[in-house]
N, C-alpha and C positions, 0 to 999 in steps of 0.2 A: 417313468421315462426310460426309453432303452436306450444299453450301453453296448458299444461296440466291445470285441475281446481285443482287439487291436491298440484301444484306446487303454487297455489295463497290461500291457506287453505281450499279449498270448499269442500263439498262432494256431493255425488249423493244421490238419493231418497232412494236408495235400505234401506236399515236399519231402518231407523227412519219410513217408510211406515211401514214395518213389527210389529215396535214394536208399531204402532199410531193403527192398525190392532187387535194385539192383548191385547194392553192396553184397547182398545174402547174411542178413542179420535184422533182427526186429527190435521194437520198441517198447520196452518196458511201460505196462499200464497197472499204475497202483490204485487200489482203492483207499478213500481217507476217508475220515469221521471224523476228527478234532487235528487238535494244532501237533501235539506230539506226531502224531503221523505225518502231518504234512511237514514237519522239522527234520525229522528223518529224511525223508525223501529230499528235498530238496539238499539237505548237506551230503548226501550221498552221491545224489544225483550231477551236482555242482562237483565236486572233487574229482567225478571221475569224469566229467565235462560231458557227460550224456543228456540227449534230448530225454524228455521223462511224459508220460502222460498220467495226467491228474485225474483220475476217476472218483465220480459223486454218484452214488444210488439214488432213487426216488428217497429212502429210507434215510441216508445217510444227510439227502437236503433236508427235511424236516428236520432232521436230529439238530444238526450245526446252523440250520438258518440259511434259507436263501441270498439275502444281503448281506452278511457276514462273507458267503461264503465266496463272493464275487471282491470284497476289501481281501479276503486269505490268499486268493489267484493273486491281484494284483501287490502282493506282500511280496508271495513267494518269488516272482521275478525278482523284484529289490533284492533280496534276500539270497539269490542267486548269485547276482553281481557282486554283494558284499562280500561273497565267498570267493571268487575268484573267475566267477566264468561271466566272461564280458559281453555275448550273445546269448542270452540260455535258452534255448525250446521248449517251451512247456505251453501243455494242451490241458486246459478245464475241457475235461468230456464227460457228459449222461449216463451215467453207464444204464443198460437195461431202459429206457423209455419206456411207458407202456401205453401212451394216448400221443395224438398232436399235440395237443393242449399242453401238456410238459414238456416237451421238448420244444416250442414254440416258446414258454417262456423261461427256458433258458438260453435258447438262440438271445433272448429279450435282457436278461440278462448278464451275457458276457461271457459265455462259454463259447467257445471255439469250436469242439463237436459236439452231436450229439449222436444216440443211438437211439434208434425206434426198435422196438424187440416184437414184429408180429408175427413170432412164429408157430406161437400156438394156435394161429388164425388158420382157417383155411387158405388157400395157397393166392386166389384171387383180393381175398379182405384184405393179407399180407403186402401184396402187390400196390396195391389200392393206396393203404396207410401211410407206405415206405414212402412213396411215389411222392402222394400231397407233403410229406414231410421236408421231403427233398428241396421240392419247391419253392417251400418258405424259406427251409436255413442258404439257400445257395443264394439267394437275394442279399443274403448278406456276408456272403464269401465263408461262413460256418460249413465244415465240411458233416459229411453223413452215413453211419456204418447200419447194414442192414444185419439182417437175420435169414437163417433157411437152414434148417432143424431145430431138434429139442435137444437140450442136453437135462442130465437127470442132474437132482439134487437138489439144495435150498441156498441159495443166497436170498436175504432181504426178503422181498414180496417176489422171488421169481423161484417156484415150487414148480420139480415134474417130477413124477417117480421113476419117468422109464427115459431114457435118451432116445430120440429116432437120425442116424446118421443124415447126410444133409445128400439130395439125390443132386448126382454129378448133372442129370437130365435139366434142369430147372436151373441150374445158374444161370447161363446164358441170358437168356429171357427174364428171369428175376432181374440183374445186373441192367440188364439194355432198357425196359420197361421203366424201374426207380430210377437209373440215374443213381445211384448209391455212388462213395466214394470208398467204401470199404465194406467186405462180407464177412459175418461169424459164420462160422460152419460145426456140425459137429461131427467129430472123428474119433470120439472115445472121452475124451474129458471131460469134467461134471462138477458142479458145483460145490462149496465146502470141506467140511475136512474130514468127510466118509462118503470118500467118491467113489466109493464100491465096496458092496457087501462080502464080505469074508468068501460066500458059497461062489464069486467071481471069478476069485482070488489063487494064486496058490501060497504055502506057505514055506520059507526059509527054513533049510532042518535045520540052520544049526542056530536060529536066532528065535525063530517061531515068527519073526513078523511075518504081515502081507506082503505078497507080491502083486502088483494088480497087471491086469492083463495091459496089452498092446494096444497102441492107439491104430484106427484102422488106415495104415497107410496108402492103403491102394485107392481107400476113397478120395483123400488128400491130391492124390497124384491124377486120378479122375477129373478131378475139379479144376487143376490146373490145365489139365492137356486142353480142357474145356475156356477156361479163361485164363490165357497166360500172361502174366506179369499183373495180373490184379490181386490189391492187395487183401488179403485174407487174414483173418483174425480168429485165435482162440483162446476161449474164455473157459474158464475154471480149469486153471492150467496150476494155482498150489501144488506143490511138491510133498508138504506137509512134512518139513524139517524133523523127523527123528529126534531131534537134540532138544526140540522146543515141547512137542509132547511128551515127553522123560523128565521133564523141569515142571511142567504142569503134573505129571502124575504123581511126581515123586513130593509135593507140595501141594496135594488136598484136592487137586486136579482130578477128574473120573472120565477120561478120553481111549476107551478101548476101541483097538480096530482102526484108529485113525490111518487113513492112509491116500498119499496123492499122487501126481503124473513124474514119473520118474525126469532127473536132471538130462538125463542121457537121450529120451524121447524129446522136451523142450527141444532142444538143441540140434535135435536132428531134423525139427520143423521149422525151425530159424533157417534153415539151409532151404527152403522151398520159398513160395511167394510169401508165406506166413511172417510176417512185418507188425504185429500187435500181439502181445503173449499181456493176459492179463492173470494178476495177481492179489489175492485176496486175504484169505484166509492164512496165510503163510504170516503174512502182517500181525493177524489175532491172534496165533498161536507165540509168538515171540514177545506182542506186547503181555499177553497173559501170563505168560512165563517169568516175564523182568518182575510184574506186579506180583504174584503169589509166591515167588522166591523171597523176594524182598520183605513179603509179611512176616513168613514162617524165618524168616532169618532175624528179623528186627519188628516183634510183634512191637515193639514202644513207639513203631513211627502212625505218626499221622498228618504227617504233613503230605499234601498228591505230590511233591516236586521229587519228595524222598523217592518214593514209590513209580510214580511213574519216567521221572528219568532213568532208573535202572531200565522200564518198558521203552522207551526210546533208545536208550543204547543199545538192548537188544534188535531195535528192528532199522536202526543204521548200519548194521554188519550184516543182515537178512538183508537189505536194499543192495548194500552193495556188491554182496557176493551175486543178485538174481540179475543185477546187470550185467555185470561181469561174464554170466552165461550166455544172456539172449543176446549180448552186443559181440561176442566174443572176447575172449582174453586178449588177443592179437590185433581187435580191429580197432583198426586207426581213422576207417572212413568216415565213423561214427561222431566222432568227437569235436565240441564246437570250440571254439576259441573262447 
C-alpha cells in the first residue's frame, strides 16, 4: 500500500529550492546508509535549524531496507523536533535513479524526491525517461531532479571514467520537454574520493598534496543565462577533508592521492542558481576515521557503540561545518524555526 511523504512529515524540494535560489545559498544533500549517519545529520542539521536533504542510492536501499528506511525518514522528523527545531525540512530523495520502475516505487513509498539519472542515454531516451518520470511523481506533489551530462568517477552502481560537461544548448528544451523540478549539470565535479588523477592535478611545493583543477565556470554561467533562476544541482561535490584521510592513513588506512572540490569553489557556486550541493564521500572518510582510530587506539573494544560513536562524532562536526558553508555563516534566510 502506498504512503504519502506528507503523511511521515517530509516535504518535497519545491520551496526551500526557490527560496535557496533567491536567498543565494543552497541545500545540503547528504547521503546515508545506516542510523549513525542519519543521527548525525539530523543533530547537526536540527542545531543549526537548516533544511537538510536526505539522500538514499539504489545501493544504499538495498543495504538498509526499503521499509526501514521509510520508519528512519519518519523518525528523523520526530527526532528533529526533540532537538529543538519545531518545523524541520527534511527531503527523503533517490539519489541517482536508474529506471521508472525505482523511482516510482519510491514515489510509492514516501519519499518526497526523486532523481531519474538518464544521462548516459542518448539525449532523446534521456528526454523520454525523465518526462514519463515526471509524470507519475508530480501526481503526487513528489518533486523531480533531472540529469544532462556525465560526471566521471564511482559512487555505488553510477561508474564513468570520463565526465562530459553539461552543453548550455540542451537545457532549455531538456527543462521545458520533462517538466523537471530541478537539473544536475556537470561543471568539473566527480564522484568519490579520487576525483581526479594526480596527471589533472598540480601539486603543492610545499605540502606535495593535489591541487585539482577549476570547476568550469563559464559553463555554469552558460546554463544559467540559458535558464535563469532554475534550480541547479551538483553532485560529487566532497571536498575530501584533509584531516580525515591523515586519520585514515595514519591508522592502517591506504588512500593515496585522495583529493576533492575545493571549500572555496562550493561556495562560489552557492552564490549562482546552484540550490543543491550533494555530499558523500566526505561522510565515509570521517565515519572511517572515527572507526580505525578508535581500533588502533583501543584494539580491546568490541563493542560497535565504542567504535562507531567515535564515527558519528566525527561526521556531526563534518555535517556541520558543510552546512555552515553551503547555507553560509551569516545566513539567516535559511533557517527554520
Amino acid at each position: 500500500m502506498a504512503v504519502s511523504f506528507k503523511e511521515l512529515g517530509l516535504v518535497n524540494t519545491r520551496d526551500m529550492f526557490k527560496r535557496a535560489v533567491d536567498g543565494g545559498y543552497a541545500i545540503p544533500a547528504f547521503n546515508f546508509n545506516n542510523l549513525e549517519q542519519l543521527q548525525a545529520i539530523i543533530k547537526a542539521s536540527s542545531e543549526l535549524k537548516s533544511p537538510v536533504i536526505l539522500q538514499v542510492s539504489k545501493g544504499a536501499r538495498n543495504y538498509a531496507n526499503q521499509t526501514l528506511l521509510r520508519y528512519l525518514a519518519e523518525g528523523a522528523v520526530e527526532y528533529a523536533k526533540e532537538l529543538g527545531c519545531n518545523h524541520p525540512e527534511i527531503v527523503l530523495h533517490l539519489d541517482h535513479g536508474d529506471s521508472f520502475e525505482l523511482c516510482k516505487n519510491c514515489v510509492d513509498m514516501g519519499f518526497s524526491s526523486v532523481m531519474i539519472d538518464g544521462s548516459s542515454l542518448p539525449y532523446e531516451e534521456n528526454v523520454a525517461l525523465t518526462k514519463r518520470v515526471v509524470e507519475y511523481a508530480h501526481q503526487f506533489d513528489v518533486t523531480v531532479e533531472g540529469e544532462l551530462g556525465v560526471l566521471a568517477g564511482v559512487e555505488d552502481e553510477v561508474v564513468a571514467e570520463e565526465s562530459h560537461y553539461t552543453k548550455p544548448e540542451e537545457v532549455v528544451d531538456f527543462a521545458t520537454r520533462t517538466g523537471v523540478d530541478s537539473l544536475a549539470i556537470s561543471i568539473g565535479t566527480s564522484h568519490g574520493a579520487y576525483k581526479f588523477k594526480p596527471e589533472q592535478c598540480t601539486r603543492d611545493p610545499k605540502t606535495g598534496r593535489l591541487i585539482p583543477p577549476p570547476l568550469a565556470f563559464d559553463v555554469l554561467e552558460a546554463i544559467e543565462k540559458e535558464l535563469p533562476g532554475f534550480p541547479i544541482v551538483l553532485h560529487g561535490s566532497s571536498s575530501v577533508p584533509q584531516q580525515y584521510v591523515d586519520i585514515i592513513n595514519a591508522n592502517g588506512g591506504k588512500l593515496p592521492n585522495a583529493v576533492g572540490i575545493p571549500e572555496e569553489e562550493l561556495r562560489k557556486a552557492t552564490k549562482s542558481a546552484v540550490c543543491k550541493i550533494n555530499i558523500d564521500s566526505d561522510s565515509r572518510l570521517a565515519f572511517t576515521a572515527g572507526v580505525r582510530e578508535t581500533f588502533v587506539q583501543h584494539p580491546e573494544y568490541f563493542d560497535p557503540r565504542q567504535y562507531c560513536g567515535k564515527a558519528r562524532e566525527y561526521m556531526e562536526k563534518l555535517y556541520s561545518e558543510k552546512i555552515t558553508d553551503v547555507l553560509g555563516s551569516d545566513n539567516k534566510l535559511a533557517q527554520l524555526d
